[in-house]
C-alpha positions as a Markdown table, in Angstrom:
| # | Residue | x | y | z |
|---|---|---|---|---|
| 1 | Unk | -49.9 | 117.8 | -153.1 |
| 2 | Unk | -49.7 | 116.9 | -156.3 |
| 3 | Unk | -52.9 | 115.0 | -158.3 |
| 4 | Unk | -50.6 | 111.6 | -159.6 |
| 5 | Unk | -49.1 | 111.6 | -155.6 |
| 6 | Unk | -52.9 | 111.2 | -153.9 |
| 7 | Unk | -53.6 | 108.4 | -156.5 |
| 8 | Unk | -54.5 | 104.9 | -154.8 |
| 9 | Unk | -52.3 | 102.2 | -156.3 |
| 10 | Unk | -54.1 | 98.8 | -156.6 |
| 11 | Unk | -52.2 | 95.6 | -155.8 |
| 12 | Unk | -55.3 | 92.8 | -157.2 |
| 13 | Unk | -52.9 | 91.8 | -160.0 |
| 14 | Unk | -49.9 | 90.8 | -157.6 |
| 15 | Unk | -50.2 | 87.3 | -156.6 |
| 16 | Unk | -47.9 | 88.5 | -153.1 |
| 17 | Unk | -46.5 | 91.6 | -151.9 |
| 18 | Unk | -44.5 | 92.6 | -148.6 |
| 19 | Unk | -43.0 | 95.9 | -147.0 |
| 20 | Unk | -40.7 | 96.0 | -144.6 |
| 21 | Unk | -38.7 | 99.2 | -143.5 |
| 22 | Unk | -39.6 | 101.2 | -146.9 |
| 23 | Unk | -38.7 | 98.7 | -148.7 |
| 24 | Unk | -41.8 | 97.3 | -150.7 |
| 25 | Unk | -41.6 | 93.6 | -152.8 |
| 26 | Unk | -44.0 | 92.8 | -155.5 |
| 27 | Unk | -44.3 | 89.4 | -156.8 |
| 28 | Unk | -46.4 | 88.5 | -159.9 |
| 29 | Unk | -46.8 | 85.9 | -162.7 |
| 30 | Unk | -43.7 | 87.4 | -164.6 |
| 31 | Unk | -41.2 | 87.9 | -161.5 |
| 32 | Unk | -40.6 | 89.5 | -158.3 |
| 33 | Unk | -39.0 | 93.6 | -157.8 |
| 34 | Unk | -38.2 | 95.3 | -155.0 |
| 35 | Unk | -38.2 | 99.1 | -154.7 |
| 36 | Unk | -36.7 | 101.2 | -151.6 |
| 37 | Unk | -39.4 | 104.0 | -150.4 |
| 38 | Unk | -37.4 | 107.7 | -149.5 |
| 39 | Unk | -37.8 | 107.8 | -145.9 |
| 40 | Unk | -40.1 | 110.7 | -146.0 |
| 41 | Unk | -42.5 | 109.0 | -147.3 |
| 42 | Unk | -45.4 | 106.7 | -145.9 |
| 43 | Unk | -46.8 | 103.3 | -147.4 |
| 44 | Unk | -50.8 | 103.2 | -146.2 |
| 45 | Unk | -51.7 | 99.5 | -146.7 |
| 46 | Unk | -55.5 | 98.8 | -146.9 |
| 47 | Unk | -55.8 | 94.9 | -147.0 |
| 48 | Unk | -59.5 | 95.0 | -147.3 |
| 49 | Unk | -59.5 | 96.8 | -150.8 |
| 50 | Unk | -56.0 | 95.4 | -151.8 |
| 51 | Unk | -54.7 | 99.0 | -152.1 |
| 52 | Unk | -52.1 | 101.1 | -150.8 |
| 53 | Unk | -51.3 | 104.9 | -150.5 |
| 54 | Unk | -48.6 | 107.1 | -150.6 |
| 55 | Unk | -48.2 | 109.8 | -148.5 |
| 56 | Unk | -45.5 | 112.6 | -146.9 |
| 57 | Unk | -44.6 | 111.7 | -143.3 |
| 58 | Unk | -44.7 | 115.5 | -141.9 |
| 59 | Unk | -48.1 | 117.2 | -143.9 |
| 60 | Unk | -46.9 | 120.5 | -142.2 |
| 61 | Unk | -43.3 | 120.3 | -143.6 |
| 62 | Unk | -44.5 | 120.2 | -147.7 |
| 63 | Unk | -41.2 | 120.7 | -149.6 |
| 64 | Unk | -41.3 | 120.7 | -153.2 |
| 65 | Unk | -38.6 | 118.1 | -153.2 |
| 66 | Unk | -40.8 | 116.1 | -151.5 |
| 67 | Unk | -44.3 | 116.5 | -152.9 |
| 68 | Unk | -42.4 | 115.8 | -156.3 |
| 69 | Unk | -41.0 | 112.2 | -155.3 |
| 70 | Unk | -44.3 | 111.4 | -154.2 |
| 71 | Unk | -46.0 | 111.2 | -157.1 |
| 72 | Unk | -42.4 | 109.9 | -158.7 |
| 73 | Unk | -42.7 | 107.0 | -156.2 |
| 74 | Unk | -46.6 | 106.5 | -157.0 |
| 75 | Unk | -45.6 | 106.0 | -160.5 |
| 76 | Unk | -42.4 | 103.7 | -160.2 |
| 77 | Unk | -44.9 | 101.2 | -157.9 |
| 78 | Unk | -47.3 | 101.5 | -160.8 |
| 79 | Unk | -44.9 | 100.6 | -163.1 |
| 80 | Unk | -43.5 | 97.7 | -161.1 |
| 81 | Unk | -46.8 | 96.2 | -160.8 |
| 82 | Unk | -47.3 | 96.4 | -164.3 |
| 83 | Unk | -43.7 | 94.5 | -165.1 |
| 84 | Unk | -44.2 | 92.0 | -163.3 |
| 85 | Unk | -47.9 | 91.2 | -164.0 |
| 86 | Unk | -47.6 | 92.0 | -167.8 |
| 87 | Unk | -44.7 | 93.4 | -168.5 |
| 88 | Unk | -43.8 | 96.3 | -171.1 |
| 89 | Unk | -42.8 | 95.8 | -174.9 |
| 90 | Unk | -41.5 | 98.3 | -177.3 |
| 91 | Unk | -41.0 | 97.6 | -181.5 |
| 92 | Unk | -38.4 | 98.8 | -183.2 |
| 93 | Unk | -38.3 | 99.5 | -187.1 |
| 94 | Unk | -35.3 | 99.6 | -189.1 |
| 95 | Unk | -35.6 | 101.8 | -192.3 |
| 96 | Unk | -33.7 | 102.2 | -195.0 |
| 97 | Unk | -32.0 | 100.2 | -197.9 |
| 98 | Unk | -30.2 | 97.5 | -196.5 |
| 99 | Unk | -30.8 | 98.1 | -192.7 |
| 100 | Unk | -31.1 | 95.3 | -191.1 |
| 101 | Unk | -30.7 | 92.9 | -187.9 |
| 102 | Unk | -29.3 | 89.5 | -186.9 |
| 103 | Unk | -29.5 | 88.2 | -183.5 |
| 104 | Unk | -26.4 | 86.3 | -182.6 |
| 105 | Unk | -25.6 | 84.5 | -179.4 |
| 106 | Unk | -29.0 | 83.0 | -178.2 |
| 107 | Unk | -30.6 | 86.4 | -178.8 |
| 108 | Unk | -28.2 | 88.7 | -176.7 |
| 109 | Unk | -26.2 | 89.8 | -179.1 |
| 110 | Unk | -27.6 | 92.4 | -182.0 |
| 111 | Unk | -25.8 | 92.7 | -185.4 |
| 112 | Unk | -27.0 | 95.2 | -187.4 |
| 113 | Unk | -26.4 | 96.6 | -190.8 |
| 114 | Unk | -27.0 | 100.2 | -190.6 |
| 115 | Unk | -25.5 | 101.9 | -193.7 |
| 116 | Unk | -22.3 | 102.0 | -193.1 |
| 117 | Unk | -19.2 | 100.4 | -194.5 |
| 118 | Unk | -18.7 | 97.8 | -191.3 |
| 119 | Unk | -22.1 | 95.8 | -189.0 |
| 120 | Unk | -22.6 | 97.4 | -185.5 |
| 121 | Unk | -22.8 | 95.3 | -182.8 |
| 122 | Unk | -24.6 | 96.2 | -180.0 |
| 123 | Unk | -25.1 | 93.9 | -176.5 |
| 124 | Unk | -29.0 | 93.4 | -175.3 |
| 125 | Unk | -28.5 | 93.3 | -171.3 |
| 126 | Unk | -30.1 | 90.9 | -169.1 |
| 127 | Unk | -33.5 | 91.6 | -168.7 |
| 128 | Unk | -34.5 | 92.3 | -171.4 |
| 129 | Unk | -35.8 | 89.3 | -174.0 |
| 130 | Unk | -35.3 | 90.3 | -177.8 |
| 131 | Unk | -37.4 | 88.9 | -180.7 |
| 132 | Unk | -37.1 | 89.1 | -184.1 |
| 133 | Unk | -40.3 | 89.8 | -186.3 |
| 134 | Unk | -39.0 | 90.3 | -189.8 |
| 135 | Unk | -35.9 | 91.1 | -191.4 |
| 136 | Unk | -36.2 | 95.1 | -190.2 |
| 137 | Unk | -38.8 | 94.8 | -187.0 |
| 138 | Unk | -37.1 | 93.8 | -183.5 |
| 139 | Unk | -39.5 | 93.6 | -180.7 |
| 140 | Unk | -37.8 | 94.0 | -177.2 |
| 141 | Unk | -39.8 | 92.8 | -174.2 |
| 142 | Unk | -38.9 | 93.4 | -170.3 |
| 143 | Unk | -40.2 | 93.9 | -167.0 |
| 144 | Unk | -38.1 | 97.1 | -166.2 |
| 145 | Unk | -39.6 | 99.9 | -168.2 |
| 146 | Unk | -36.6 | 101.9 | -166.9 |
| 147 | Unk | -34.0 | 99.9 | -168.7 |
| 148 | Unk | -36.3 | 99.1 | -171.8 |
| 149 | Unk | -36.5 | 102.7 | -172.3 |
| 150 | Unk | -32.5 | 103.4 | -172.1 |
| 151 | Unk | -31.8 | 100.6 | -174.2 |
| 152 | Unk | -34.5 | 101.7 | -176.7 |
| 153 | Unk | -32.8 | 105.1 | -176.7 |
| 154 | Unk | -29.4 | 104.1 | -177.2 |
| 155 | Unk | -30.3 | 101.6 | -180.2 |
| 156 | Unk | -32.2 | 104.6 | -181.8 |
| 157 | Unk | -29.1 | 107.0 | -181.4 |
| 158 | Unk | -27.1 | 104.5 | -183.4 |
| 159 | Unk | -28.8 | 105.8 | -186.8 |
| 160 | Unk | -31.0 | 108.6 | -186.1 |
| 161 | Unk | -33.9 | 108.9 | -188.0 |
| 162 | Unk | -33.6 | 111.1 | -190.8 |
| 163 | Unk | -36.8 | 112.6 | -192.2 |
| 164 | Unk | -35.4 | 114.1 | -195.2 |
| 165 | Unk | -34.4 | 110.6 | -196.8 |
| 166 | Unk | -36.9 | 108.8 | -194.6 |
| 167 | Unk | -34.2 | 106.5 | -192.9 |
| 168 | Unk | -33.0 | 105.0 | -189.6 |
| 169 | Unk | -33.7 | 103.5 | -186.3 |
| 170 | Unk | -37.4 | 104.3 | -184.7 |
| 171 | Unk | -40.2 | 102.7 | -182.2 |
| 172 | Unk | -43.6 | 101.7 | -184.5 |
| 173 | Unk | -45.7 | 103.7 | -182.1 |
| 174 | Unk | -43.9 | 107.2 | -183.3 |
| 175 | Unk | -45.4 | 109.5 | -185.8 |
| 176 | Unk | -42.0 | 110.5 | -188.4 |
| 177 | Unk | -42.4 | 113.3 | -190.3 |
| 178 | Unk | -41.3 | 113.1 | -193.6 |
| 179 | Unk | -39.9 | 116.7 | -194.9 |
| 180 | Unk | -39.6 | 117.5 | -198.4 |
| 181 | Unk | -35.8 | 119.0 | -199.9 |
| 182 | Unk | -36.4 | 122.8 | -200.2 |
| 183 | Unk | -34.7 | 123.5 | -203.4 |
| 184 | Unk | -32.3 | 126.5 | -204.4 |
| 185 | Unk | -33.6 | 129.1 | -206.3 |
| 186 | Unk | -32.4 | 130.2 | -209.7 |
């Protein structure tokens, strides 16, 4: 079994939470999610701590299948718990001469001047809740760490980021390296 799988999940943040069927609701100060639980699995609920386990419904039939979407599913609760108590935010810098964002539409539209010879639009989906820092830092916040990170990775793939001229799309929190030009020889 795997270490992340025998974890105990604490549900003291949640202000309500329900399971019914494998399917487990969480309800907090931000909204409520729902997630359905693979049938081979089993919620342990343990009111008098506020906790709950997961665990495999046969212990003599350990697939690896299975063992794996244990801890999978231990980490999606987690993950729901934290949306919808906190919720998850990401920063985005945009690099270069002349990159920069506008947001159109009451924030869900983003028009951005990347470099090239026309703006690229690109559509921010519900959930997610966009902010604009400065001219060249966007802050995206959501409860659905799933879809902030898809949406994170497709804005970053619209310029790439460059370490040879030190430009394009990336999160604050990563570490660019910036290489030097290796010159020919004469």
């Amino acid at each position: 079994m795997s270490r992340v799988g025998k974890e105990k999940i604490d549900l003291k943040p949640l202000t309500k939470y329900k399971v019914e069927n494998n399917l487990l609701m969480v309800e907090g100060k931000l909204g409520t999610k729902t997630l359905l639980v693979p049938d081979f699995l089993i919620i342990n609920m343990d009111e008098l701590q506020k906790s709950m386990s997961i665990n495999l419904k046969n212990e003599e039939e350990k697939i690896k299948h299975h063992m794996a979407m244990q801890g999978t599913t231990v980490r999606l609760i987690k993950n729901l718990i934290t949306g919808v108590t906190v919720g998850f935010t990401k920063v985005f810098l945009f690099k270069g001469l002349g990159y920069r964002y506008l947001l159109e539409n009451s924030n869900k539209l983003l028009n951005m001047q990347l470099g090239y010879s026309h703006p690229v639009f690109l559509k921010i989906p519900d959930g997610i809740t966009a902010v604009g820092l400065k001219q060249d830092k966007l802050e995206l916040k959501s409860t659905d760490n799933g879809l902030l990170g898809r949406y994170g990775a497709k804005l970053k793939t619209l310029r790439k980021w460059n370490p040879y001229s030190g430009k394009g799309i990336m999160e604050e929190n990563d570490k660019p390296k910036s290489k030097e030009v290796v010159k020919a020889k004469k």
